[in-house]
N, C-alpha and C positions, 0 to 999 in steps of 0.2 A: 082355325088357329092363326093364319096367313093372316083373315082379314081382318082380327081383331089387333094384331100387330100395325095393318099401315094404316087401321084405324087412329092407335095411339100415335103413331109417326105424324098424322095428319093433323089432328090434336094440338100438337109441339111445333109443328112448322106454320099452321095457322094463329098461331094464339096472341105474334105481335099485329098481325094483320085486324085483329080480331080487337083487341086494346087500341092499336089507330085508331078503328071505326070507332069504336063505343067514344073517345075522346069527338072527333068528328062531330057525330052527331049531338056531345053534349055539347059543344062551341053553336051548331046548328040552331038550339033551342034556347039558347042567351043572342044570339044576334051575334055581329060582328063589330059593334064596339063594344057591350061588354065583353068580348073575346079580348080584342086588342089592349082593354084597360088592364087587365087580367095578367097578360103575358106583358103587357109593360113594365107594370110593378113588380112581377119576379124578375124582371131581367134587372131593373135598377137594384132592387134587394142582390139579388147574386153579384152582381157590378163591386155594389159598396161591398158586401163581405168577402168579395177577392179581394180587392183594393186594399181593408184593413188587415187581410192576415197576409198580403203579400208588406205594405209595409211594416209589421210586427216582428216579420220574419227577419224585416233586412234589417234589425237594429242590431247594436251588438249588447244590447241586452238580454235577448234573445238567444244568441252563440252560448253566453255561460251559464245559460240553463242545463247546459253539460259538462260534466265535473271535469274531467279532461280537457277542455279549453280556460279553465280557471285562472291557469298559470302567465296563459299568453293576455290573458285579458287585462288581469293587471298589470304588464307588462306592459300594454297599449297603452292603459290610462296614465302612465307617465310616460309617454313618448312625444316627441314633437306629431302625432299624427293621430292623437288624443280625438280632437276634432272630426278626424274621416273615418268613416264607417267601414265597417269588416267587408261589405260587398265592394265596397267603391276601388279595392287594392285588388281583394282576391280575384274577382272576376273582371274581364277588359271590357269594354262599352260597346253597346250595340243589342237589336233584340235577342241576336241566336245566343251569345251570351247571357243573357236576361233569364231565359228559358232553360240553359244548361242551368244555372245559378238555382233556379227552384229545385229542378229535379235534383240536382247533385243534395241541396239541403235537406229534401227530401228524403235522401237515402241516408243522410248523415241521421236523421231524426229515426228513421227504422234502426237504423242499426244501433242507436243507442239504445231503444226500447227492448230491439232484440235482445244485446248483451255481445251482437258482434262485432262492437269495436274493441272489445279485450281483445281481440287478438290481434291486433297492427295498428300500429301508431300514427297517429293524425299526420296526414302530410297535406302539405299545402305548396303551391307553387305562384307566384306574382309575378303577369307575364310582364314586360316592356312596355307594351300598350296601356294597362293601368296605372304607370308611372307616368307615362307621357302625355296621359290624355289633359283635353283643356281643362284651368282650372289649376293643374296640378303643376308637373316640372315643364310642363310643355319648352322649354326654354332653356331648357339645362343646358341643354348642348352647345346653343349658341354663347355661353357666356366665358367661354375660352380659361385660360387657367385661373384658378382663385384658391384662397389660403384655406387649407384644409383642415389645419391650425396652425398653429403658432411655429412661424419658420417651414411648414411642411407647404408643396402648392401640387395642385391637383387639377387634370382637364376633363372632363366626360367626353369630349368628344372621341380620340382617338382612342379607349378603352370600348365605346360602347360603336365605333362607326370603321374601326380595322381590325383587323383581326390581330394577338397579342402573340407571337411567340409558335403563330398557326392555330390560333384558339380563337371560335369566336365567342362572347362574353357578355353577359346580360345586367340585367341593375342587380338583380341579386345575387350574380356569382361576389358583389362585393359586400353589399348591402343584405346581411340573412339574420338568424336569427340564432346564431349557437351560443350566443352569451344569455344566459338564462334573466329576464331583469331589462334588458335593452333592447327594445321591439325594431327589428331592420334598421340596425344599426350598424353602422362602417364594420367590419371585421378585420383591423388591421392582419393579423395572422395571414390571411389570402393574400392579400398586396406584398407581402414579404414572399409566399410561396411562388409570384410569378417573378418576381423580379432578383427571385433569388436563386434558382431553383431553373437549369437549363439553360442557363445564359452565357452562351461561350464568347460571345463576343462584348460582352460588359455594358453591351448598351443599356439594357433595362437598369442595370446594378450602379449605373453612374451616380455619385451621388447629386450632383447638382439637376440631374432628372427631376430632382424631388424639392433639393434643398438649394436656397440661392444661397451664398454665399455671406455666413454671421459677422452683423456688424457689431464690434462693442461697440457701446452706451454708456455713457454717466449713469445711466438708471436701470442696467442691464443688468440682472441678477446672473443670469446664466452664462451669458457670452464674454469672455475677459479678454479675447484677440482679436483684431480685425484681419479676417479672411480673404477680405478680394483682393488683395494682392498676391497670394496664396495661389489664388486660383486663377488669377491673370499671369502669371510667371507657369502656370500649368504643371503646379508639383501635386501629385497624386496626396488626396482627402486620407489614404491609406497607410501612408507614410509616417504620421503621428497616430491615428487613431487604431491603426491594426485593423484588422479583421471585424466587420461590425456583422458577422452573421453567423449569429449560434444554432445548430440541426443543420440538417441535409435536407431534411423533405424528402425522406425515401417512403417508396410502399412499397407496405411489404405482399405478397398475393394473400398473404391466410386472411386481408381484411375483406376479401371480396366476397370470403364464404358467411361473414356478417350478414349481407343483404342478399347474395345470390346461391340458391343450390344448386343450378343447373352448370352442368361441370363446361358447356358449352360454352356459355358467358364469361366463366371463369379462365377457359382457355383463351379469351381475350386478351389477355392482361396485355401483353407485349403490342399489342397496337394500337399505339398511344393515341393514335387521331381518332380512331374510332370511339376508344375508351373517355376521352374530353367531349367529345363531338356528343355522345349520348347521357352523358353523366349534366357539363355545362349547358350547351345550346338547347336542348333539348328536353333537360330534366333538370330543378333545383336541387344538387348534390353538392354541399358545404364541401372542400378544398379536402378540409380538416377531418372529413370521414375517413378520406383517404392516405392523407400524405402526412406525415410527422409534422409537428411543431418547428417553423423556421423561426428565430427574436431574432431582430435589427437591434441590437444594440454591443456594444463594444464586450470584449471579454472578460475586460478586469474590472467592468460593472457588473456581471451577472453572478448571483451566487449560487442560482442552479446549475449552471454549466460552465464548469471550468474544464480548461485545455489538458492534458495528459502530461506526464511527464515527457513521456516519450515523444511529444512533437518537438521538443528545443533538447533533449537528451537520448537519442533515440541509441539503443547498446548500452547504457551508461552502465549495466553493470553484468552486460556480457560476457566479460573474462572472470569474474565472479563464479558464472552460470557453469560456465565450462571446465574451472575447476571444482567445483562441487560436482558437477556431474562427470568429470574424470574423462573430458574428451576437448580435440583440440591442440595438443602436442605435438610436436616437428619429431615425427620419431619416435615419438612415446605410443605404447599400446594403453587404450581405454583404461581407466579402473577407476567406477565411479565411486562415491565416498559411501562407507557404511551406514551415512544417514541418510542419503538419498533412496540409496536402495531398501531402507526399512519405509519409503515413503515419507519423507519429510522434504517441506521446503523449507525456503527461508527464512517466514516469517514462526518456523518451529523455533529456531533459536532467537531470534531477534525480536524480543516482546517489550524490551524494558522502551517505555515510552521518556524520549528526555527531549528539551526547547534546540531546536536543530542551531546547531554553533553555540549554542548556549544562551540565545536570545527567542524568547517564544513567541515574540512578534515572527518569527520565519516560516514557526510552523513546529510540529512533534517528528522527528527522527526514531524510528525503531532501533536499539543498537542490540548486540548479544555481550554477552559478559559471560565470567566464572561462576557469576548466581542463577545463573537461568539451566546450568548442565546437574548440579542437584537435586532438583526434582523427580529428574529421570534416572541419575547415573549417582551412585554412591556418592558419601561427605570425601568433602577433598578433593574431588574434580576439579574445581576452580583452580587448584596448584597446578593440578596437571596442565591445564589450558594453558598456564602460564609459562609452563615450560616449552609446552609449540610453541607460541611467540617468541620465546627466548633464543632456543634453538634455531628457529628457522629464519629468524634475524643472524645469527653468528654465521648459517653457511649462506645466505644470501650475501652477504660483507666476502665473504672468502669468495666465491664464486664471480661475484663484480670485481674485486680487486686481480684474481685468473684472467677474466673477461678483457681486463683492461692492457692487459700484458701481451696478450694475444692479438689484442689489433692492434699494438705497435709494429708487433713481427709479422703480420700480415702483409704487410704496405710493401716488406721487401721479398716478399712470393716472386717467384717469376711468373713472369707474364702469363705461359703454358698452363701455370695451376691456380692463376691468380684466381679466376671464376668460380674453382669447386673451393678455395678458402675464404672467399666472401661469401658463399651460400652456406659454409658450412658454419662461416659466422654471425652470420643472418640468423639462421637458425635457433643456436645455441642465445643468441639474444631476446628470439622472440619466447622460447621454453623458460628464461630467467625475467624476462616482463611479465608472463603467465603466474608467476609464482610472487612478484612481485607485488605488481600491480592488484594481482587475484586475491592476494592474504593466501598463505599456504597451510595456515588453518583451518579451510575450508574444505579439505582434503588431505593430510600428511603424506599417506602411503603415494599417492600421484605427485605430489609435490616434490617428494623425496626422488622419484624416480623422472620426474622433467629436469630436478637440478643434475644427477646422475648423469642423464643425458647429455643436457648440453656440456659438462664437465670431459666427456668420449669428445662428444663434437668441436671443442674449442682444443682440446688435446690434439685432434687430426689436424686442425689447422696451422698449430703451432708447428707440428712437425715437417709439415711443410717447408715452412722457414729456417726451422732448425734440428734439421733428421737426428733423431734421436733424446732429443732435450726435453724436460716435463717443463710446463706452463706453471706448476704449484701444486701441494698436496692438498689432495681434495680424496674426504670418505668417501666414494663411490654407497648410495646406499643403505639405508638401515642398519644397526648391529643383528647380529644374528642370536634371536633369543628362545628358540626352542618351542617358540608357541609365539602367538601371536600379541606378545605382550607390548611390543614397540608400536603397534598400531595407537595404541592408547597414549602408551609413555615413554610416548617419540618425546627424546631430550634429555631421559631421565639417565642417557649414558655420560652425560658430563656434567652433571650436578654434583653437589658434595650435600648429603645430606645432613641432618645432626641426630647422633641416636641418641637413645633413652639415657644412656652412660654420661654424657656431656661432650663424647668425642664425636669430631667429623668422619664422613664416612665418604672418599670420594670414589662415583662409581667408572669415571674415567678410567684409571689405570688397571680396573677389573674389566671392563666392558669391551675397549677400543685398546690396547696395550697388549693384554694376555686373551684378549678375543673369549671370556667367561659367558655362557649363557645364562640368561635371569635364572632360569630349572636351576641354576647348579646351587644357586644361594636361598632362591626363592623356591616357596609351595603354595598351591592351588586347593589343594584336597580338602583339609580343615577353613581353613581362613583363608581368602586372596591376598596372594603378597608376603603370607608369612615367611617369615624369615627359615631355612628348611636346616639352616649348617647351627651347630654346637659351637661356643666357644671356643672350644679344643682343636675343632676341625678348622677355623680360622686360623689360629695359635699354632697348625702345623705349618703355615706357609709363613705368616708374618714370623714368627720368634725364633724360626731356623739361621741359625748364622753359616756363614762360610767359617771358614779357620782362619783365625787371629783376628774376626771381626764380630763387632756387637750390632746388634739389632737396632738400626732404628728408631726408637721409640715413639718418634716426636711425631714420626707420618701417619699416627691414629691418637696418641697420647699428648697433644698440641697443650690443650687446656696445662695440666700435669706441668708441661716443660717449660712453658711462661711463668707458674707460677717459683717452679724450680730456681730459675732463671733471672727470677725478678724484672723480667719483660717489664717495659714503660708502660705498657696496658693495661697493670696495675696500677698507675701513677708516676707521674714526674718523679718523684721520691722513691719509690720500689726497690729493692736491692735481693740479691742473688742471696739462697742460701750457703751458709758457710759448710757445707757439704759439696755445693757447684762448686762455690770459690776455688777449693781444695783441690778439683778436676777432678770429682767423683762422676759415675755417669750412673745413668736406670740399672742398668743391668749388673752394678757394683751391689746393691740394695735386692733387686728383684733378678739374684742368679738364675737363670736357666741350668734347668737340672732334666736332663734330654727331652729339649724342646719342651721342657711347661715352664710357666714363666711362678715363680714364690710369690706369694701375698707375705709384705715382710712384716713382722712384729714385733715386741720389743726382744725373743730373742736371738733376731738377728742385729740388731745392736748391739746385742751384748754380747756378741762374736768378735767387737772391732773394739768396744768398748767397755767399763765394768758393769756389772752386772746393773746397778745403781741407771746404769739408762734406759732398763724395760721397765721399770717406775716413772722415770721421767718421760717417757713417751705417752703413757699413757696417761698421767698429768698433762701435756701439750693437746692431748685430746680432748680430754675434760673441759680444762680453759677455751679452748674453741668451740665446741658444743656451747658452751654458756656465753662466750660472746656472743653468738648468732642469735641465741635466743632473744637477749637482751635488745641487740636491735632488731628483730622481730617483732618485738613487742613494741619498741618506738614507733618502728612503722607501721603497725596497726591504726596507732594514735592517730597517724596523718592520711588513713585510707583514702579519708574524702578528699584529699588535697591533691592537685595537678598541678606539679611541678617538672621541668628538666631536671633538676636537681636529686628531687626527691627518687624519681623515676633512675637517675645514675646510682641512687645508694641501693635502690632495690637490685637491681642488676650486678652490683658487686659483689653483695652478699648472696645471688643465685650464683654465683660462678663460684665463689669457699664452697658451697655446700655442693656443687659437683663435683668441685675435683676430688670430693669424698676419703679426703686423705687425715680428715680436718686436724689440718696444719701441719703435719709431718714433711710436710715438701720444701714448708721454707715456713716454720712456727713463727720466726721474728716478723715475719713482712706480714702475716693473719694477723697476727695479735695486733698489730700496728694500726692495719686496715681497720679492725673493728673498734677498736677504740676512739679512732679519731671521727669515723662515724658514727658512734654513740654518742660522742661529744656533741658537732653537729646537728645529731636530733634532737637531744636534749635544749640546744639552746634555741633553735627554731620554736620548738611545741613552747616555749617559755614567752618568748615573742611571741607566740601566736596565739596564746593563752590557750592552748588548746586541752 
């Protein structure tokens, strides 16, 4: 078994030895010229068919016989370098070159065939050498600065022969290929990342580095000023133009996990010389892999990036923030606003889009209004809002005019206390700018309690000056309403509302006077805000007299006592009934009979008078009821018409039909009233043909 094995080994190891000979001897038996003619002609044959597929290969026709070079290829063929061959760049001159150049295309041709260039993207590198070789730029260097375009001047030498910023820098850190279309063309973007980007000492960033100095022209399109004066008086380029550098050029590290997994590499980042050193000199890596987009050009040209608010307003609406979010007060404990804490910001109420100043060349301004609280919060919000405003306008006025009273008497504090009443008035100023400045409808319940505050704090001060003496009455506070009603309808303590009846109702002297909680008039349970008291229960406090004194009437029954009265508010011409004349008063008519007040009819007329007057009463009624109709019905006529006028006769006749007396209060001045405006619409619709 042994020797049939080194038998076959023998076999195997002889067999080139064995194809020598046989060769040999067949050379032997042709002679040695036809040997030599033999091996002549294959070496010339194999000569030429290197020769034609080494230059086949080098064309770039050749290159986009793979579909993935497709793109750069027509890229080339409009390039200034249309003319020079794919080898002539890619690879630098010389044999060992020559020979990388096959193998490497070699492998590029496997791996197409393979299918292994699906997975990594054609890279290519063009060293310095193949830029500079003869023939080519050879020369670049020596031609010192020349116009790069138009007004821009550019040197190769000191970019590609120093080092830049501690970089050193190749033809293609500027010259690459990331504009898809433009084969090794300038990359303005990198010229702006060095010269923009690290430069504390401004040298690179100068502008006349770049730019000499624009002359106007008669035939200058662009240039309207002559500059070198400008720049021989040495006033900075920055002074009129601002800022010509939009981006930062930062990187960020997550781009490094792009190209590298190895967390080794990646903990590179921070060392910058290294990080340039292997990326530039070393390896062709575009700027722009790495580093944001830096534009050279002015900011109020760019319309992608424009400046923030907050560089030229930086807080502007800081006191805003801090009274919405209920902090920030001299003395005041936190209480952020009910909408913050449900999570809303500013832009919750602030949607209506309007032209900022009123001009939309400015720009859109966000504002809030009474329409925007609606959709969230019951009809009739909008009133309410208007009442914070209102309100917090009257104690803001009270509290400045306090404010102002109190640094008179300041000035004459003794020396000893002078320090804790200017702080205390500091204070109490900056709590009343907070609330000012902030709109104190961004928060009521905090607002309410900084004016409170500084209201204590301006108090202390005063008394400093004058022991014992108040600066001014100031509500310390909220009213107290048994639930948290005042949050809402902070204001609604000094309004006069109008009820359904026609009379005012003002909540003042219920609220802030006799200190009444909303509970006590109002309910929750069925309806919000319903009304909770009876007329009767009203009617025990208003209609109670003292002895030998009548009630009031007029402090709810106003409408009633004008018309009584013959108030000028019915007209220049208006006259009192001959009942007032007489020095009748309400409660002659409408007796109090223990504490309830009579609805009178005609037979209390005819207590005073014969009976004959509860006929005529109710005739005075009749006729008023049918005046109103009558011009009811005119006015209909004129619906579509917008008039002041018309608009005063509608309103006239809504006040007869309130006071709901119709016309027992003063029948002469009704009747009057409506006739002379039936007249009036009569002769209008006649003129107007209507």
């Amino acid at each position: 078994m042994l020797r049939e094995i080194i038998n076959i080994a023998y076999g195997i190891l002889s067999l080139p030895i064995r194809i020598v000979r046989k060769i040999v001897e067949r050379f032997q038996r042709w002679g040695w010229k036809r040997t030599l003619l033999v091996v002549s002609v294959a070496f010339v044959l194999v000569t030429v068919l290197m020769t034609l597929f080494v230059e086949a290969t080098s064309q770039p026709t050749f290159c986009v016989t793979c579909h993935y070079m497709r793109p750069y290829f027509a890229s080339w063929e409009e390039s200034s370098h249309q003319g020079v061959a794919c080898t002539m760049c890619h690879f630098p001159p010389g044999i060992k070159s020559a020979l990388k150049q096959k193998f490497t295309a070699s492998s590029m041709v496997v791996n197409y065939v393979t299918g292994i260039y699906k997975r990594s993207k054609p890279w290519a590198e063009v060293s310095d050498e193949s830029c500079l070789r003869p023939g080519c730029h050879e020369t670049r260097l020596l031609e010192g600065r020349v116009e790069f375009k138009e007004g821009i001047i550019f040197d190769h030498k000191p970019h590609l022969t120093e080092d830049r910023l501690g970089k050193t820098l190749r033809c293609t850190s500027c010259h690459s290929q990331i504009v898809q279309g433009e084969h090794i063309s300038v990359t303005e973007t990198t010229c702006f990342t060095c010269h923009f980007k690290g430069d504390a000492s401004g040298e690179l960033s100068r502008c006349t580095k770049c730019h000499d100095a624009p002359i106007a022209s008669p035939t200058g399109a662009s240039v309207k000023f002559d500059h070198v004066r400008i720049v021989e008086q040495g006033v900075s380029c920055l002074r009129c133009h601002g800022t010509m550098q939009v981006g930062t050029g930062e990187v960020r590290k997550e781009r490094c996990s792009f190209c590298h997994a190895d967390l080794g590499k990646i903990n590179k980042f921070d060392d910058t010389p290294f990080v340039h050193r292997k990326h530039i000199a070393e390896h062709k890596v575009e700027c722009q892999n790495c580093h944001q987009e830096i534009l050279h050009r002015s900011v109020s040209r760019t319309d992608e990036v424009k400046p923030s608010c907050e560089d030229c307003h930086p807080g502007f609406h800081g006191v805003q923030v801090d009274l919405f979010t209920g902090t920030g007060g001299k003395g005041v404990e936190p209480h952020p606003s009910t909408m913050f804490q449900s999570g809303l910001n500013c832009r919750g109420c602030h949607i209506q889009a309007s032209a900022a100043d009123g001009f939309a060349e400015k720009g859109i301004t966000y504002k809030a209004s009474g329409v925007v609280c609606t959709p969230c919060h019951d009809p009739g919000y909008d009133r309410i809002l208007e009442g914070w405003k209102r309100r917090n306008s009257e104690r803001l006025m009270q509290i400045q005019r306090i404010e102002q009273t109190v640094a008179g008497a300041v000035k004459g504090v003794s020396v000893e206390h002078r320090a804790v009443a200017d702080s205390l008035l500091e204070a109490a100023r900056y709590n009343i700018s907070m609330v000012d400045l902030g709109h104190g409808i961004h928060n009521i319940p905090y607002a309410e309690a900084l004016l409170g505050t500084a209201y204590g704090q301006l108090q202390s001060a005063y008394q400093m000056a004058r022991p014992g003496a108040n600066p001014g009455s100031f509500e310390i506070g909220l009213p107290k309403s048994g639930a948290d009603c005042m949050t809402c309808h902070y204001g609604v303590e000094t309004m006069i509302v109008q009820r359904t009846t026609g009379s005012p109702f003002p909540h003042s002297p219920h609220v802030l006077q006799h200190g009444l909680a909303c509970l006590k008039c109002h309910d929750n349970s069925k309806r919000h805000g319903s009304l909770a008291l009876s007329r009767n229960e009203c009617n025990s406090c208003h209609h109670k007299t003292d002895a030998g004194k009548s009630p009031d009437c007029q402090n709810c029954h106003s409408l009633q006592a004008t018309l009584f009265k013959g108030d000028s508010t019915w007209g220049s011409d208006a006259f009192a009934d001959a009942m007032s004349e007489s020095g009748m008063e309400c409660a002659d008519c409408h007796l109090p009979q223990e504490n309830a007040v009579k609805r009178s009819g005609g037979e209390t007329c005819a207590e005073c008078h014969d009976e004959t007057y509860a006929d005529l009463l109710i005739d005075w009624k009749d006729e008023t009821t049918h005046g109103i109709a009558v011009v009811d019905s005119l006015l209909h006529i004129c619906r579509n018409v917008q008039l002041p006028e018309l608009t005063a006769l509608r309103q006239e006749t809504d006040r007869i039909r309130k006071d709901r007396s119709l016309g027992a209060h003063n029948h002469g001045l009704v009747v009057a009233i409506l006739k002379r405006n039936r007249v009036r619409l009569e002769t209008f619709i006649k003129e107007q043909g209507l």
